[in-house]
C-alpha positions in Angstrom: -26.7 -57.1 -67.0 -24.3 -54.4 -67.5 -21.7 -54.2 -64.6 -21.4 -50.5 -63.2 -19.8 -50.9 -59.8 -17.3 -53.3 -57.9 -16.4 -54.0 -54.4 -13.4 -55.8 -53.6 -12.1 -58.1 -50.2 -9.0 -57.1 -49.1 -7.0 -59.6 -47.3 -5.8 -62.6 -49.3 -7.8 -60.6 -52.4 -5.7 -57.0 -53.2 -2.9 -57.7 -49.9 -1.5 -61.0 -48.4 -0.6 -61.6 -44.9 2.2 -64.3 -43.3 2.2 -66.4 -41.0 6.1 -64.9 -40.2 4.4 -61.5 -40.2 1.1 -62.5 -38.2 3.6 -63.7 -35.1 5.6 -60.5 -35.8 2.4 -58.4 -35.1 1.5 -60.7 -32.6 4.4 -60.0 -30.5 4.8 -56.3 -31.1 1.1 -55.7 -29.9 1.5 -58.0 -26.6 4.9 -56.2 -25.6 3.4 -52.7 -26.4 0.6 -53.6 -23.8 2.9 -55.3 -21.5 5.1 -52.5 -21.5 1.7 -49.5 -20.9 0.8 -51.7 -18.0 4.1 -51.9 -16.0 4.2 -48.1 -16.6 1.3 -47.7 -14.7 2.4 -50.4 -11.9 0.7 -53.2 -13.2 2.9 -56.3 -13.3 1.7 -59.1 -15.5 4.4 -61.6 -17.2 4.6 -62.6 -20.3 3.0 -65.6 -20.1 -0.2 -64.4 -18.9 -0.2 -61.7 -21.3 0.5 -64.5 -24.2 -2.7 -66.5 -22.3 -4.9 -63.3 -21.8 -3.9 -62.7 -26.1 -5.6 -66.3 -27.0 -8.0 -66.0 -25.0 -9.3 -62.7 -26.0 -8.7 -64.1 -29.2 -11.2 -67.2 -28.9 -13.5 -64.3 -27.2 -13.3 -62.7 -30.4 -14.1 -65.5 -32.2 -17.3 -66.1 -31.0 -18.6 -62.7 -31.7 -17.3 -63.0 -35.3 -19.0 -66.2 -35.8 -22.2 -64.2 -35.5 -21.2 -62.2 -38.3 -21.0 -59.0 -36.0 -18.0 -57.0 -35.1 -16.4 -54.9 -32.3 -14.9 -51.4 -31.8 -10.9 -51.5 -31.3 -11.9 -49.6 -28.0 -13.7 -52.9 -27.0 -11.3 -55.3 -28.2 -8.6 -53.5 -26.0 -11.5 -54.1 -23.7 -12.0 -57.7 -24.0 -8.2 -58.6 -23.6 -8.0 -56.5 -20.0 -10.6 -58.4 -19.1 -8.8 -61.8 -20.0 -6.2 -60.0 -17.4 -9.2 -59.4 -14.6 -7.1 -61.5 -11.9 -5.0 -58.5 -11.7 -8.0 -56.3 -10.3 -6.9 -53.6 -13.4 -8.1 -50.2 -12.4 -10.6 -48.4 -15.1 -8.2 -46.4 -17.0 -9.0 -43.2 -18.0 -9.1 -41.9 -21.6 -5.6 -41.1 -21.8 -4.3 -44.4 -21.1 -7.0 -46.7 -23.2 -5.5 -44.0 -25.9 -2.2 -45.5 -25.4 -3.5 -49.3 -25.2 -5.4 -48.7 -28.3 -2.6 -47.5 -30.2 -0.8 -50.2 -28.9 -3.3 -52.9 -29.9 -3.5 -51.2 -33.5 -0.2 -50.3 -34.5 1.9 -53.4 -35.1 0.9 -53.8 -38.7 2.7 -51.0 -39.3 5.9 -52.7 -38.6 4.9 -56.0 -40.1 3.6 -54.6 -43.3 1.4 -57.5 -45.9 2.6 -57.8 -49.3 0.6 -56.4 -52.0 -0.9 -58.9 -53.9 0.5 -59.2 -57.7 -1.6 -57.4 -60.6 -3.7 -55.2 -57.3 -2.4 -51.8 -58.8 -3.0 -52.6 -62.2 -6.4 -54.1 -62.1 -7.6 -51.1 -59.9 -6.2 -48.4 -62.3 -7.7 -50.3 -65.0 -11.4 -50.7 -63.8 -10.9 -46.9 -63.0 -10.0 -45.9 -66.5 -13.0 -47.6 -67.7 -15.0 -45.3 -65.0 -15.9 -48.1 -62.7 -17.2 -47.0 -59.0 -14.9 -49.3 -56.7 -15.4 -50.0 -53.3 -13.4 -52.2 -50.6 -15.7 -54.6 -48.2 -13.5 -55.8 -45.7 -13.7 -58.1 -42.3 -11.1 -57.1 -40.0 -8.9 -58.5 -37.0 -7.3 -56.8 -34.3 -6.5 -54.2 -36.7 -9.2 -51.6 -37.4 -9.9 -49.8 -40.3 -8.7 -46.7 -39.4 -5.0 -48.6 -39.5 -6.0 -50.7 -42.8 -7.0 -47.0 -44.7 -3.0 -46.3 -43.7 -1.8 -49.9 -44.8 -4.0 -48.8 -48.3 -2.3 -45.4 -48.6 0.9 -46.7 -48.2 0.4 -49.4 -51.1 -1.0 -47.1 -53.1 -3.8 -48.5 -53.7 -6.4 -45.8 -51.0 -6.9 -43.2 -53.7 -8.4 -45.9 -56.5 -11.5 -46.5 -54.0 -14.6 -44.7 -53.8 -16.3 -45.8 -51.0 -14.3 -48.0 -47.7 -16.5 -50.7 -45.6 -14.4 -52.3 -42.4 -16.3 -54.2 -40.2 -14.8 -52.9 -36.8 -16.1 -49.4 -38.3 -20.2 -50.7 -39.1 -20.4 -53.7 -36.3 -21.3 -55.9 -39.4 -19.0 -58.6 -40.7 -19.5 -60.5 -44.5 -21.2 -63.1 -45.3 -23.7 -60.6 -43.5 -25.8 -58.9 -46.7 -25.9 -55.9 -44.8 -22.3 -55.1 -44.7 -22.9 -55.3 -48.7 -25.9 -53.6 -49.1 -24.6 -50.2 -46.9 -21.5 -50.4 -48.9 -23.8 -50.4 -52.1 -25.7 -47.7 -50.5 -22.9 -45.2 -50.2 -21.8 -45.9 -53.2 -25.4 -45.1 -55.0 -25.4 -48.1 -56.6 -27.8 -51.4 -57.4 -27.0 -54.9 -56.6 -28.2 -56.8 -59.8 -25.4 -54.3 -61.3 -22.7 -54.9 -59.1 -20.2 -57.6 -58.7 -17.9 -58.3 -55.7 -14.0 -59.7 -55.7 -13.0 -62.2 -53.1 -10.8 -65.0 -52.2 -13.0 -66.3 -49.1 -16.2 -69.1 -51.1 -18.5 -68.3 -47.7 -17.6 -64.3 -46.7 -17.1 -62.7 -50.3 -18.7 -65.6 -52.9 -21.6 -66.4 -50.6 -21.7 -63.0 -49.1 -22.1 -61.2 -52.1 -24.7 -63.5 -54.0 -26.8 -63.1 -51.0 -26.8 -59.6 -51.7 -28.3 -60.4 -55.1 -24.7 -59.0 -56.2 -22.9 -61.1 -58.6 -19.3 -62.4 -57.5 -15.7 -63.6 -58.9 -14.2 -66.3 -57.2 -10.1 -65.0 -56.8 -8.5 -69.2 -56.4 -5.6 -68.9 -54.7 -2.6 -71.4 -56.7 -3.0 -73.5 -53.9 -6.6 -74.3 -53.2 -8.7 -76.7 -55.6 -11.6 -75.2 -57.9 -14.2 -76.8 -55.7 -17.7 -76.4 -56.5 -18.9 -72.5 -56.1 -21.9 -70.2 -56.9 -19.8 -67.6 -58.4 -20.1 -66.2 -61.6 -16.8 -66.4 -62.5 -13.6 -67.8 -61.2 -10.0 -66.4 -61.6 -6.8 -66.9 -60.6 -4.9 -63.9 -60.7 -6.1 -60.3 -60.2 -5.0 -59.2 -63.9 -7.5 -62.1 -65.3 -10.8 -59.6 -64.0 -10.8 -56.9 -67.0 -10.5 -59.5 -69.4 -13.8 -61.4 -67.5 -15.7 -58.4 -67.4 -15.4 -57.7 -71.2 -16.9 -61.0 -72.0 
């Protein structure tokens, strides 16, 4: 079956995150919203603003699980109410604004790394006249943040078509999140293929779907068994696969 289209994961696939750079967001988003609530006479420490963090967090967690995703607007949500003790007024539009851009922000100053070979294998599958599009689960930072994060790599401009999961309320393994992205994109799934690092979100995902999908291994992690199509281990290896 001739391959026509191809969606991509994001995180861990075309950019890697840290563990340095998650903490580093991790504190820039809890003292931006410490900092809004003081301003508007609400005192909460640090501690309970690191507790009311995790515990949003395992919130979040649950939701995810079910392969369904929340607005930024509600996440913002969920952590005040980890702070309920505090009897928070309901802020008016202004101020969630401010929360919100609080909340989203702090990957700006803890950028990812791009991942070696991204550009390359992107301007190649767009020479050949590939479709691309990105299908992509995110965290507490929303799509609207990531399409900045893309611009600023580069890498925004080689996409056709951009699937977060704050943005449809769908997370992968979920087929739907593949079959809408497919959708905008005009294309068919038995002529598709989809690139991911995760076995269950992009390898199961995908082939659930009735896409086909590449394995990307990281160096680290064992081949494992796997009901991809095809397994690589670096991002420049996929033009060479698709010309078999």
């Amino acid at each position: 079956m001739t391959i026509k289209d191809i969606t991509f994961d994001l995180w861990q696939t075309l950019i890697l995150d840290s563990p340095e750079g998650l903490q580093k967001a991790k504190e820039a988003r809890i003292q931006g919203l410490q900092e809004i609530l003081i301003q508007h006479g609400i005192g909460v420490g640090l501690a309970e603003m690191e507790q009311a963090y995790e515990e949003s967090g395992r919130k979040l967690q649950e939701i995810w699980k079910k392969s369904i995703d929340v607005s930024i607007r509600e996440q913002v949500g969920i952590f005040l109410g980890c702070l309920d003790h505090h009897h928070l007024p309901s802020f008016p539009p202004e101020v969630m604004a401010v929360l919100m851009k609080a909340y989203a922000s702090p990957i700006l100053g803890a950028m990812p790394t791009l991942n070696e070979g991204a550009i390359e294998t992107l301007e190649g599958l767009k020479g050949k006249d590939y479709q691309i599009g990105l299908i992509s689960n995110t965290g507490r930072t929303p799509g609207y943040m990531l399409r900045i994060v893309l611009k600023r790599f580069g890498l925004l401009d080689y996409f056709d078509v951009l699937t977060f999961s704050d943005e449809v309320r769908i997370r992968k393994p979920d087929s739907r999140i593949f079959h809408l992205t497919l959708e905008k994109m005009g294309a068919i799934s038995r002529c598709s293929i989809h690139i991911g690092d995760d076995l269950r979100a992009d390898v199961g995902g995908a082939k659930g779907a009735g896409m086909q999908a590449i394995h990307l291994r990281r160096d680290e992690a064992p081949p494992g068994d796997s009901e991809a199509d095809g397994t690589i281990g670096r991002l420049q290896e996929l033009l060479g696969l698709l010309s078999l």
